[in-house]
RODO-816096 format. One record per residue (C-alpha): residue in three letters; x, y, z. Coordinates in steps of 0.001 Angstrom, whole numbers, padded with zeros to 6 digits, always signed. Layout:
BEGIN
ALAXYZ ...
// end
This chain:
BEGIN
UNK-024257-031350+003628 UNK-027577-029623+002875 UNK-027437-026221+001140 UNK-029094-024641+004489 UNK-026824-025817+006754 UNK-023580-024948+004616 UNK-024646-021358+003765 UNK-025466-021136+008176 UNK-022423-022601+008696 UNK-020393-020643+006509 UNK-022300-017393+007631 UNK-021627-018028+011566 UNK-017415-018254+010511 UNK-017538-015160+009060 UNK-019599-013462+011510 UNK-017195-014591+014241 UNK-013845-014233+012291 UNK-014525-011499+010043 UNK-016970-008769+011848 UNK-015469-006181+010038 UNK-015421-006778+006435 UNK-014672-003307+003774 UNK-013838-002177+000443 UNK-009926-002078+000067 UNK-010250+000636-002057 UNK-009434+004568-000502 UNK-012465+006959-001422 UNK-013998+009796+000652 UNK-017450+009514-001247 UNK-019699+007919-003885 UNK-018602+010094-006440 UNK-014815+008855-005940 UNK-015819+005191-004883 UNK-017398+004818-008275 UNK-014602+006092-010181 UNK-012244+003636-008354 UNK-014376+000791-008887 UNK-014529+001613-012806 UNK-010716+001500-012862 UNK-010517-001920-010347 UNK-011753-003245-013573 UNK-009387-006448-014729 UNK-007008-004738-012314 UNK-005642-004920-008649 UNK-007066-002291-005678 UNK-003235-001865-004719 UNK-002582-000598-008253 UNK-006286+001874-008649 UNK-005269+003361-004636 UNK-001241+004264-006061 UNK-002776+006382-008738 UNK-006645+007675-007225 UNK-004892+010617-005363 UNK-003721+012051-007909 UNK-006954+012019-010001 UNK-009185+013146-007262 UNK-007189+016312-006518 UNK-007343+017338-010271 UNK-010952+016127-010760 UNK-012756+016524-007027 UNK-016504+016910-008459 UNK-018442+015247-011395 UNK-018207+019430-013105 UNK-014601+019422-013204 UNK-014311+015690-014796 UNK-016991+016365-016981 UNK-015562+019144-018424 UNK-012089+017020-019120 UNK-011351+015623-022134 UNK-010294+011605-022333 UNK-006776+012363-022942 UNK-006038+014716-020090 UNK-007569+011877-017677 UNK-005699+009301-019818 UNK-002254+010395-018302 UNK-003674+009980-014598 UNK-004969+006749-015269 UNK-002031+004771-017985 UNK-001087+002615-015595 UNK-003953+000647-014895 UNK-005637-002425-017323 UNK-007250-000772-020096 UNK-006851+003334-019852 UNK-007906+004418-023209 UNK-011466+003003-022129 UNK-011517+003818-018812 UNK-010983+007322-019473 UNK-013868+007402-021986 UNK-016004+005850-019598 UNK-014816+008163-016623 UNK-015651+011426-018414 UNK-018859+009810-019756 UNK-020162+008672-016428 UNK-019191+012792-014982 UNK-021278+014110-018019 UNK-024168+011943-017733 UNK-024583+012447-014035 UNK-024560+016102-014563 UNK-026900+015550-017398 UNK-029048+012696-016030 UNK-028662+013155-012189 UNK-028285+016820-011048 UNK-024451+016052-009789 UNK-025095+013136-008044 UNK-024401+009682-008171 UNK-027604+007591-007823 UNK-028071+004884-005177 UNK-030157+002625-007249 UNK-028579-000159-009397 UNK-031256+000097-012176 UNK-030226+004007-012620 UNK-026388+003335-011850 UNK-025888+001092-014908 UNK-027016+003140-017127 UNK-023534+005464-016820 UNK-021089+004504-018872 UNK-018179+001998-017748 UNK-021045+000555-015425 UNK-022004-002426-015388 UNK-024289-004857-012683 UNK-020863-005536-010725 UNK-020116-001892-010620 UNK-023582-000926-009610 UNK-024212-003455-007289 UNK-020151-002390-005171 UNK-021228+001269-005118 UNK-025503+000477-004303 UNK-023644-001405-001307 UNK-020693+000181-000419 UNK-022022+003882-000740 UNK-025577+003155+000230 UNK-025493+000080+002236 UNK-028294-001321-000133 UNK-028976-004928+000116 UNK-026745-005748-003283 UNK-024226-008550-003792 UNK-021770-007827-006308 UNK-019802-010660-008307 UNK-016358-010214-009302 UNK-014182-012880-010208 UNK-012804-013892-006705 UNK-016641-014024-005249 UNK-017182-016340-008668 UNK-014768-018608-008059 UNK-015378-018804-004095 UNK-018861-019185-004310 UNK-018764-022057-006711 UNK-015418-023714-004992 UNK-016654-023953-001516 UNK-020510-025116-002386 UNK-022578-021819-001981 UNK-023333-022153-005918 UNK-023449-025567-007809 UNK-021672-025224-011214 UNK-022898-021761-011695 UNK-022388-020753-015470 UNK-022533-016450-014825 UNK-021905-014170-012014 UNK-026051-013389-012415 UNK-026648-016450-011650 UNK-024534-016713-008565 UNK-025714-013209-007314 UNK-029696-014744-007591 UNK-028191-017761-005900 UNK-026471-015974-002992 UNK-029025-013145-002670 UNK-031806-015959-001716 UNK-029623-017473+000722 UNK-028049-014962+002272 UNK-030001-012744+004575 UNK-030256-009340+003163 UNK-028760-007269+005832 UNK-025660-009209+005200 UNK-025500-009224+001596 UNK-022954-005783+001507 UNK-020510-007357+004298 UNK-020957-010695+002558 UNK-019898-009296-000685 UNK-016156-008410+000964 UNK-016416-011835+003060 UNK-016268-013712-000094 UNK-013860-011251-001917 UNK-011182-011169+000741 UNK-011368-015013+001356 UNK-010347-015513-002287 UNK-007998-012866-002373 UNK-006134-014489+000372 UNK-006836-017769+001788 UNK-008737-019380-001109 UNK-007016-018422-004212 UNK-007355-019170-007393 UNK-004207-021103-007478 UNK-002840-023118-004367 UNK-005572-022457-001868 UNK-004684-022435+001717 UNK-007082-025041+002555 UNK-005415-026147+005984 UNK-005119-022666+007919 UNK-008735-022393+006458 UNK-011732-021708+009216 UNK-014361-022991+006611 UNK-012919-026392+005768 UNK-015167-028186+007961 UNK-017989-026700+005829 UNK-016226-026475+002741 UNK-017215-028675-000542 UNK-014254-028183-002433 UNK-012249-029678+000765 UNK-014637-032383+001361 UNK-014379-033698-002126 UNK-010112-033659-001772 UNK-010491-035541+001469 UNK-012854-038356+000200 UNK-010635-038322-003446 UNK-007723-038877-000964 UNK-009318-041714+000984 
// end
């Protein structure tokens, strides 16, 4: 199957099945969508959304977790992969967009990696999510996906499946596409044991093509 006619096909099944695609993370604004996404970092949206409450109430504005010290915010956050960094990078991010960006958190992904605890898969969920920007950010589940089901051949880095899937995928899709892929591997094809028969994109699928001709 040509690479056109996989990425259409593939693009139609989701379009159909999966209208509605969204961050499974809780926020009520950029500010707290970009702190959750920092602390989804090597760890599961179930586990940032059990302790997020908590941390917005004390810290509702970039002021008030600026002005916190890595400890205090340590004890909110212990429970998640990695505190002692996140916290750094938490108060760092506050302090540099009072310093940087007048309170705000900026829409751009060239300005939002420059905070601390940011990087391009960071900037690229919150350019999307917040702003609806034409961004496709690559976590491990879109890495795998991509790759497994033939949107990406052998791609080496998540850059260079983002450039891949950016120039196939039409650009009003790329923020819904982002959660397409990211929900499919979170629960039909996962990392172990995919659920390749109650998959819709078999028919379409590389990975499941190659198991059927290895099996004839």
């Amino acid at each position: 199957m040509k690479t056109e006619e996989r990425y259409r096909r593939i693009i139609e099944w989701f379009s159909v099945n999966m209208p509605v695609a969204e961050t499974e993370l809780r926020y009520m604004s950029p500010f707290q969508l970009i702190i959750a996404v920092i602390l989804s970092a090597q760890c599961t949206d179930k586990r940032v959304n059990m302790i997020t409450p908590a941390l917005f109430e004390k810290y509702p504005t970039p002021e008030s977790l600026a002005a916190a010290t890595p400890e205090e915010v340590y004890e909110y956050i212990k429970s998640v992969s990695y505190p002692n960094n996140k916290a750094r990078h938490l108060v760092g991010m506050a302090r540099m967009l009072i310093s940087d960006f007048g309170g705000e958190v900026p829409s751009e992904v060239d300005e939002l990696i420059k905070l601390p605890g940011v990087g391009r898969k960071t900037a690229n969920v919150v350019a999307s999510v917040a702003y609806n920007k034409e961004a496709m950010a690559v976590d491990t589940h879109v890495f795998r996906v991509s790759n497994r089901i033939g949107l990406t051949r052998n791609s080496k880095t998540p850059l260079e499946t983002e450039r891949t899937l950016v120039k196939h995928i039409p650009g009003h899709l790329l923020p819904v596409a982002h959660h397409w892929l990211i929900l499919h591997g979170r629960y039909v094809c996962t990392a172990r044991n995919p659920k390749c028969a109650g998959c819709g994109l078999r028919t379409a699928c590389a990975f499941f093509a190659k198991n059927q001709k290895d099996k004839a």
